[in-house]
C-alpha positions as CSV (number, residue, x, y, z in Angstrom):
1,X,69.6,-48.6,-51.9
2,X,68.6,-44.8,-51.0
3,X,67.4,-42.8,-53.4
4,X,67.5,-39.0,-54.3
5,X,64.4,-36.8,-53.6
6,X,63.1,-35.1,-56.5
7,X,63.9,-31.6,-57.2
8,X,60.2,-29.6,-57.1
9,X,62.4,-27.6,-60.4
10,X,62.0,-30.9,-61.8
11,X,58.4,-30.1,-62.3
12,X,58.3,-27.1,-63.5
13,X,58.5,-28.5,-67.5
14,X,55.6,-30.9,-66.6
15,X,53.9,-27.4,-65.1
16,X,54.4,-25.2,-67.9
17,X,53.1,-28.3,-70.4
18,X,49.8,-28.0,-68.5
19,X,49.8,-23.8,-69.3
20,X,50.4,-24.8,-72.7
21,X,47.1,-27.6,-73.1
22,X,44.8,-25.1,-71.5
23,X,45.7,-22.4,-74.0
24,X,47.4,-20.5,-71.5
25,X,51.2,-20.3,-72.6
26,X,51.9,-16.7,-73.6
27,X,54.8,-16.5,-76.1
28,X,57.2,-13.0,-76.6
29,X,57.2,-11.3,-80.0
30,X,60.1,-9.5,-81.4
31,X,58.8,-6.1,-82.8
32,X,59.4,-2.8,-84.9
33,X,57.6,-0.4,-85.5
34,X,56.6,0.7,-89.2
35,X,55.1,3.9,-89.9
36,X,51.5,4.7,-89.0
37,X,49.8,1.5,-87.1
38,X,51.9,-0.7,-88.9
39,X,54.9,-3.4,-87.2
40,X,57.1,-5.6,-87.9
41,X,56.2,-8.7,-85.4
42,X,59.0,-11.1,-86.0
43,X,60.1,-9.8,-89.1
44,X,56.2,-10.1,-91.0
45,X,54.3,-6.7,-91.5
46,X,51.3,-6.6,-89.4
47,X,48.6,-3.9,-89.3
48,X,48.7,-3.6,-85.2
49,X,45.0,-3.4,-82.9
50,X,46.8,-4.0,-79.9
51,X,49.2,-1.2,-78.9
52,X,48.1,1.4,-75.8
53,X,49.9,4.1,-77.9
54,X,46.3,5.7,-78.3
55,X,47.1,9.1,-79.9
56,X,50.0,7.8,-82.1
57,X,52.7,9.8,-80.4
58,X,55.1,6.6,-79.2
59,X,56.9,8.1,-83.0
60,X,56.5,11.6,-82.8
61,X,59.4,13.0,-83.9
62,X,59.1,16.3,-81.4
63,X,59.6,13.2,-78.7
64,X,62.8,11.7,-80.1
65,X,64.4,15.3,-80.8
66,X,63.2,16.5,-76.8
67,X,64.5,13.3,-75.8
68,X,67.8,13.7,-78.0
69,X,68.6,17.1,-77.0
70,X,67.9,16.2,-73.0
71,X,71.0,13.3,-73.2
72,X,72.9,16.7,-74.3
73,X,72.6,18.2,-71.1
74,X,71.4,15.0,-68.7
75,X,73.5,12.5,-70.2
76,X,71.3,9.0,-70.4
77,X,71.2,8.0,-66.6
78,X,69.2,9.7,-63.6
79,X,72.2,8.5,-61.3
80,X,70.2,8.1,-58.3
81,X,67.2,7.8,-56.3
82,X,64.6,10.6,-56.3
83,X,65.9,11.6,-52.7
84,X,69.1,11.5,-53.0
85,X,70.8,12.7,-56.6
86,X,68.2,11.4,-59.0
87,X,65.0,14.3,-59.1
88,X,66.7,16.2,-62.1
89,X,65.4,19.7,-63.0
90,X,63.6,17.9,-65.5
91,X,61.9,15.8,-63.4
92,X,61.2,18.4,-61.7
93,X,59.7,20.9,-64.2
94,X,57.4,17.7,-65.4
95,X,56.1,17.0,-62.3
96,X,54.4,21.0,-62.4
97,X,53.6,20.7,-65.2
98,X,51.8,17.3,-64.8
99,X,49.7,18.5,-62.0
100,X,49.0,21.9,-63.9
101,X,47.4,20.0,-66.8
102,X,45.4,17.6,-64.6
103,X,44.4,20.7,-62.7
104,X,45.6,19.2,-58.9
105,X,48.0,20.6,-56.3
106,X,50.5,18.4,-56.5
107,X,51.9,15.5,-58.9
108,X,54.7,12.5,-58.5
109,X,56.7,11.1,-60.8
110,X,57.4,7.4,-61.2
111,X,59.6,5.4,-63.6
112,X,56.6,3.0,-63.9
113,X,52.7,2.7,-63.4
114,X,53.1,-1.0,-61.5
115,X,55.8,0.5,-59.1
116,X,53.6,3.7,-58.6
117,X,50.3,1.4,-57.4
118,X,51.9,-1.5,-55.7
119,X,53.7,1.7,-53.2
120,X,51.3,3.9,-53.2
121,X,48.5,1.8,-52.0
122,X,50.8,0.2,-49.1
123,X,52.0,3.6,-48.2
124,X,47.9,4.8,-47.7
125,X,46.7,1.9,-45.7
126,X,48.1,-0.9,-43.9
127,X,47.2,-3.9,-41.0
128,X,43.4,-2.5,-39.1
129,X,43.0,-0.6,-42.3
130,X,40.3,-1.2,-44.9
131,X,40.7,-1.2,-48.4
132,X,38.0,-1.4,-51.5
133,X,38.7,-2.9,-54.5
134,X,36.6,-3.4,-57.8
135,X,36.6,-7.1,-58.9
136,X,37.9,-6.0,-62.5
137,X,40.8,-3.6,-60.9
138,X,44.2,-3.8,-62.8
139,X,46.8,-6.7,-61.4
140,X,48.9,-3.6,-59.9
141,X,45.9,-2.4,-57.8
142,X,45.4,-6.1,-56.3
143,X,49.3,-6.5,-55.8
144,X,49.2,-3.3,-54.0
145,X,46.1,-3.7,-52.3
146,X,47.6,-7.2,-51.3
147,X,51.3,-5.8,-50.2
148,X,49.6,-3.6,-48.0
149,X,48.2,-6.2,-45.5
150,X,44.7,-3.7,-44.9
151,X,41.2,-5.9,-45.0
152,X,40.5,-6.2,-48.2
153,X,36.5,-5.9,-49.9
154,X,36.4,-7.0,-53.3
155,X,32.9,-5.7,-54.4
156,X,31.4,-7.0,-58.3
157,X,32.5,-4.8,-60.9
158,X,30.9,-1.3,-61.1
159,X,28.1,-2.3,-58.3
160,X,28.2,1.1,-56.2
161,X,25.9,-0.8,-54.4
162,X,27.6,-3.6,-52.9
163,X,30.7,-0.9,-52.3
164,X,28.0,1.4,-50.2
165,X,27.5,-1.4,-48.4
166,X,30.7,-2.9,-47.7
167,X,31.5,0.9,-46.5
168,X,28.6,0.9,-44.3
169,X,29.6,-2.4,-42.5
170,X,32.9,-1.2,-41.9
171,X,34.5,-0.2,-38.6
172,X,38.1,0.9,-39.8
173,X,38.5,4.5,-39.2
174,X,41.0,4.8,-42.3
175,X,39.3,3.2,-45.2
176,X,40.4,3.8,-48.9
177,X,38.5,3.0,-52.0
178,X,40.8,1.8,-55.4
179,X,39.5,1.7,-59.0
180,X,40.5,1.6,-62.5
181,X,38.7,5.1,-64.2
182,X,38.6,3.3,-67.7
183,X,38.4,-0.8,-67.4
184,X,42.1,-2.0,-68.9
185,X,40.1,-5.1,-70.5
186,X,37.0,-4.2,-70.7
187,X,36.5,-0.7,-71.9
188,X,34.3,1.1,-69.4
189,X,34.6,4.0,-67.8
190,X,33.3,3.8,-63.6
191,X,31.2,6.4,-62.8
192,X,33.6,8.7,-60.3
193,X,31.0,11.1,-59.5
194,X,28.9,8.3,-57.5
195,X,32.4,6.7,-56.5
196,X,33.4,10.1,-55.0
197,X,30.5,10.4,-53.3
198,X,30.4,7.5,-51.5
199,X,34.0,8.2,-50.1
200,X,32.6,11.7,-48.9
201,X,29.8,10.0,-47.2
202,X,31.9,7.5,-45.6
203,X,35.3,9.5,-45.0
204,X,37.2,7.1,-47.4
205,X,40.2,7.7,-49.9
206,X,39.9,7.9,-53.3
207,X,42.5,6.1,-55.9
208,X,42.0,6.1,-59.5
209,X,43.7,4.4,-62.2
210,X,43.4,6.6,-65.2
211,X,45.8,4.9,-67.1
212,X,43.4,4.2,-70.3
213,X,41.9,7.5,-70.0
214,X,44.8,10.1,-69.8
215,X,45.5,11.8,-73.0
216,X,42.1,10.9,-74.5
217,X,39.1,11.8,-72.4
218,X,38.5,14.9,-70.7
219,X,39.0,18.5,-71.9
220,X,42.3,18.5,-74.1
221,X,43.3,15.1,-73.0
222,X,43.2,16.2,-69.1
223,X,41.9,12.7,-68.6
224,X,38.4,11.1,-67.0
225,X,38.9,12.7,-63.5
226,X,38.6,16.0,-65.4
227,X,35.5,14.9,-67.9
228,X,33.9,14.3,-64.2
229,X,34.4,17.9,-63.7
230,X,36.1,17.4,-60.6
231,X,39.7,18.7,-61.0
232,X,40.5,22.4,-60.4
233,X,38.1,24.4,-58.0
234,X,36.1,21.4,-58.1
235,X,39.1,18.7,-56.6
236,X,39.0,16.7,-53.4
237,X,41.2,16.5,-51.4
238,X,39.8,12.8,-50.9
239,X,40.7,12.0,-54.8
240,X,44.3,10.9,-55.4
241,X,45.0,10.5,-58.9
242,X,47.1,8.0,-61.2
243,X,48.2,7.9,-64.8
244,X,50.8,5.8,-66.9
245,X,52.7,7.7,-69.3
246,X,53.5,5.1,-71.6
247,X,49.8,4.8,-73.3
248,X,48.4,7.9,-75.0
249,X,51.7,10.1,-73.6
250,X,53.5,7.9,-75.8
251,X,56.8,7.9,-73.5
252,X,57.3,6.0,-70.5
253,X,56.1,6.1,-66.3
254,X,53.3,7.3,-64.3
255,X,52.6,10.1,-61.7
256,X,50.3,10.4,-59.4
257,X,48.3,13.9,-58.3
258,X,46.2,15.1,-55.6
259,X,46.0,16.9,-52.5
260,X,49.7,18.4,-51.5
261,X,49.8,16.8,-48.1
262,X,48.9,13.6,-49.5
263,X,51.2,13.8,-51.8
264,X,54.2,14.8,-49.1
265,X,53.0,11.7,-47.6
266,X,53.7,9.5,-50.3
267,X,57.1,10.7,-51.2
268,X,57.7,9.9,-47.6
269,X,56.4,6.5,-47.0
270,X,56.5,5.0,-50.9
271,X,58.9,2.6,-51.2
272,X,58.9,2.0,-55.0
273,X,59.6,6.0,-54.7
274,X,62.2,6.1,-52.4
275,X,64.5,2.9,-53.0
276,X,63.9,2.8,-57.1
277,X,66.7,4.9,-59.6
278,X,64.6,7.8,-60.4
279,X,63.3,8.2,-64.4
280,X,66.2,9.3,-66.7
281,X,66.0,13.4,-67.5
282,X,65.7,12.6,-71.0
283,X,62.1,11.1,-70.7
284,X,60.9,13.5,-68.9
285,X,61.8,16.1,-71.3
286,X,59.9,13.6,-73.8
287,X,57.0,13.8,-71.6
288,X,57.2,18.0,-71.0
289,X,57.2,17.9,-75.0
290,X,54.0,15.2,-75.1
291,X,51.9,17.0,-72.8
292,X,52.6,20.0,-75.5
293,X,51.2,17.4,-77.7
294,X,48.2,16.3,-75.9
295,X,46.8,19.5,-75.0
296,X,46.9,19.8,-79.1
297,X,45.4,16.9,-80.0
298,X,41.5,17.3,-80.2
299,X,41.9,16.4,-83.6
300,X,43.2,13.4,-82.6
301,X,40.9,12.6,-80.3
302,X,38.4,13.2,-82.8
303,X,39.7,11.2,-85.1
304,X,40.1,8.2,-82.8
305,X,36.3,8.6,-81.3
306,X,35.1,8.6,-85.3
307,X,37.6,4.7,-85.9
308,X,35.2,3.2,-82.2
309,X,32.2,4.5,-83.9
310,X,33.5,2.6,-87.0
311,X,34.7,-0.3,-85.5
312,X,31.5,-0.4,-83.3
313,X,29.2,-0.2,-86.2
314,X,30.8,-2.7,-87.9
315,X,31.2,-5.3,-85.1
316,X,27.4,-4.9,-84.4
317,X,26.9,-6.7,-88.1
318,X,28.5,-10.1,-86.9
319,X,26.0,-12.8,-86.8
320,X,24.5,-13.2,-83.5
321,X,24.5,-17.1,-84.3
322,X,28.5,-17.1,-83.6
323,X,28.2,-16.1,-79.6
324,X,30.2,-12.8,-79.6
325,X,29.4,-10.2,-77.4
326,X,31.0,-6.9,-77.8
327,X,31.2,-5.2,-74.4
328,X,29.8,-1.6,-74.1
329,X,33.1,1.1,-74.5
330,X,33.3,4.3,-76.0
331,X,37.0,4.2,-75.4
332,X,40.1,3.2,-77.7
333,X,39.7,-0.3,-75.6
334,X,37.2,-2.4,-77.7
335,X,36.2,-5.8,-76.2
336,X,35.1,-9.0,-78.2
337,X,34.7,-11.1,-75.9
338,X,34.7,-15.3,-77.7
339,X,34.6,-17.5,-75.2
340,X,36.8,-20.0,-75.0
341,X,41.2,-19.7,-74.7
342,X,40.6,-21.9,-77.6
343,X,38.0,-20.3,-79.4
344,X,39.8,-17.0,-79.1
345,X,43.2,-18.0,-79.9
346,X,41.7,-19.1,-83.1
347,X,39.8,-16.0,-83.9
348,X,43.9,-14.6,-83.4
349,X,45.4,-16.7,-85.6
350,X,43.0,-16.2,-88.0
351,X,43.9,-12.4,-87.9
352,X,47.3,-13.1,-88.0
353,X,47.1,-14.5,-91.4
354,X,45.4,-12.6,-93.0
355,X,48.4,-9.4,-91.8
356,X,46.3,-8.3,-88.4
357,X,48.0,-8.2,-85.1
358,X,44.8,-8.5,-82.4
359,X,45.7,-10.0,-79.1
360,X,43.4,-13.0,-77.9
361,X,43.5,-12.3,-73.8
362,X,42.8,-15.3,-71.5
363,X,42.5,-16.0,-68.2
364,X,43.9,-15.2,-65.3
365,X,44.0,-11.7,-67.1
366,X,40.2,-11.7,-67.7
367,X,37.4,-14.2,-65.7
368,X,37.6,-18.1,-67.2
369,X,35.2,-18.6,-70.4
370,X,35.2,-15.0,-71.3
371,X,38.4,-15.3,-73.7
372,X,38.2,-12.1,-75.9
373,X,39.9,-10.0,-78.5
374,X,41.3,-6.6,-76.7
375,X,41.2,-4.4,-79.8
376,X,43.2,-1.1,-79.0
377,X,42.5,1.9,-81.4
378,X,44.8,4.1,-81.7
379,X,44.3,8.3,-84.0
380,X,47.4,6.3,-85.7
381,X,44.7,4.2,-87.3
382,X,43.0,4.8,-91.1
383,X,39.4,4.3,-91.4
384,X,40.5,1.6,-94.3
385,X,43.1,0.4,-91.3
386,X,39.8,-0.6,-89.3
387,X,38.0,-1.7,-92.4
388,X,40.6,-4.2,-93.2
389,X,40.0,-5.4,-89.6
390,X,36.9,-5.5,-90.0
391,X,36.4,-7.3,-93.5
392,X,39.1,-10.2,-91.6
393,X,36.4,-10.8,-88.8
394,X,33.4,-10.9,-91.5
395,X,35.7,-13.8,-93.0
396,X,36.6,-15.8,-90.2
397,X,32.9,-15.3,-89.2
398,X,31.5,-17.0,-92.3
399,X,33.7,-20.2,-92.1
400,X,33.4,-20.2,-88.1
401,X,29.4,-20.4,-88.2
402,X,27.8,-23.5,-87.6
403,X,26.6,-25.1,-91.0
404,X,22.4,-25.6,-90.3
405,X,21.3,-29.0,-90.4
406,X,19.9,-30.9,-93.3
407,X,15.6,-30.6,-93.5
């Protein structure tokens, strides 16, 4: 009597059991904003720490009207492809004025900030080539990185170091050097300065992701490539730069900026550029209107820097018997790092009951037994907003601590 082989789709409800037993099943919420730092996440009001929105500008209501009187002369859809109908005239006024406020030649505009790494980097380097990555890099700089087919280095995070000499040993003549500017998940900003240096030194390339950094650091909001003091007179041709504009911006895709040849280039060769519909006109008029905003905003900024210095404060109080470790940031990212996907999916729940919305972020987003909370600030938060947070943590500290034996 024959038998049918097994479908390998059989397994998959066996595989995603195992996700689930090792803490690792990630579930969707359904949510709305409501006013100020506030959601509605499934329907229950939540006091949010986890939204990238960092100035509080996803609601402005200068957004919605610049987005609502572009559909009156763009309609809703780009139409097309950057090079063929889709690079509207707003499109095209953003992309000047992107790479006047971030003081380079030359910016691009992409719908997204994982399209706009996983082409760019291929488009830079390919097979013979050598590439440099930062062990803690975003998931779009190692998919790009990857898609590119160049050697890759992976060098321990932040050790200029171990990247001087992994430069050294290499004999690729084109050689390019990729790195988050603020950490996504852990909060630290690399030092670019050093990083720049290096690439001087040893004729290398220069990509940085500034996605957590745009909007906030830097003179008003011009981002961490311009707190280096190295945009304007000061720029290298060697630095290309990148920047989502769905974090502080509070809209939607990414550009990247640097040298105009290099920029030529990748409008040539990208092919997340070239084959992708191009960015509806109407969020690009949004994002003319934000960077209006941003430029503004240093009492924003101000505002969020005195909520970490809060936050900070009060997460150095914890007791050191419960094993947290909060990870040096003076960025809206704020790292408490548990443990365990257990441990920290507790700690979330926790939170969750008591009205606060912190995401517990696991493996393989961060390294196994380093589960943490990612608490996001945003200027939309109150300092009572980060009290209440903090006064939930203090709780679930005091019934999470180990009860000392008996004498």
């Amino acid at each position: 009597m024959s038998t049918v082989p097994a479908s390998w789709l059989d397994e998959i409800p066996a595989r995603l059991a195992e996700i689930e037993r090792a803490h690792l099943l990630r579930r969707r919420r359904v949510v709305q904003p409501a006013g100020g730092a506030r959601l509605l996440v499934d329907g229950q009001p939540m006091l949010a720490f986890c939204s990238n929105d960092y100035l509080g500008l996803a609601g402005h209501p200068a957004l919605a009207e610049a987005a609502r009187e572009a559909t009156r002369s763009f309609g809703v859809g780009s139409g097309g492809s950057p090079l063929v109908s889709g690079h509207s005239a707003a499109n095209a006024a953003l992309e000047q004025e992107l790479a006047a406020f971030v003081q380079l030649p030359r910016a691009l505009y992409f719908y997204a900030g994982y399209a706009t790494n996983t082409g760019i980097i291929p488009a830079l380097v390919g097979d013979g080539d050598a590439l440099f990555s930062d062990a803690l890099n975003h998931a779009c700089l190692i998919d790009g990185a990857r898609l590119s087919r160049a050697s890759i280095h992976r060098y321990p995070h932040a050790d200029l170091a171990a990247l001087e000499a992994a430069l050294a040993a290499s004999t690729a003549r084109r050689k390019l050097v990729v790195s988050d500017a603020v950490f996504s998940m852990d909060g630290d900003l690399i030092d670019i300065p050093a990083l720049l240096a290096l690439c001087e030194r040893f004729d290398a390339l220069l990509l940085l992701d500034d996605a957590h950094g745009f909007g906030v650091l830097g003179p008003q909001g011009r981002g961490s490539l311009a707190q280096a003091g190295l945009t304007g007179v000061a720029a290298s041709r060697r630095v290309l730069y990148m920047a989502t504009l769905g974090k502080a911006a509070g809209v939607a895709g990414a550009f990247v900026a640097g040298d105009d040849a290099l920029v030529e280039w990748l409008l040539q060769k990208t092919r997340t550029y070239i084959f992708a519909t191009a960015a509806p006109p109407l969020l690009a008029s949004a994002l003319r209107t934000s960077l209006s905003l941003i430029e503004a905003a240093d009492d924003l900024r101000q505002h969020l820097a005195a909520r970490i210095a809060q936050l900070r404060a009060g997460l150095a109080r914890l007791p050191p018997a419960l094993g947290w470790q909060l990870l040096p940031s003076d960025t809206a990212v704020q790292a408490l790092v548990i443990g365990s996907n257990e441990a920290a999916l507790a700690v979330m729940e926790s939170l969750r009951e008591q009205g606060l919305w912190v995401p517990a972020i696991r493996p393989p987003t961060v390294p196994a037994g380093t589960a943490r909370l990612r608490i996001a600030l945003s200027a939309a938060h109150t300092a009572e907003d980060v009290d209440q947070l903090l006064q939930a943590l203090h709780r679930h500290a005091a019934l999470a601590l180990p009860v000392p034996a008996a004498a």
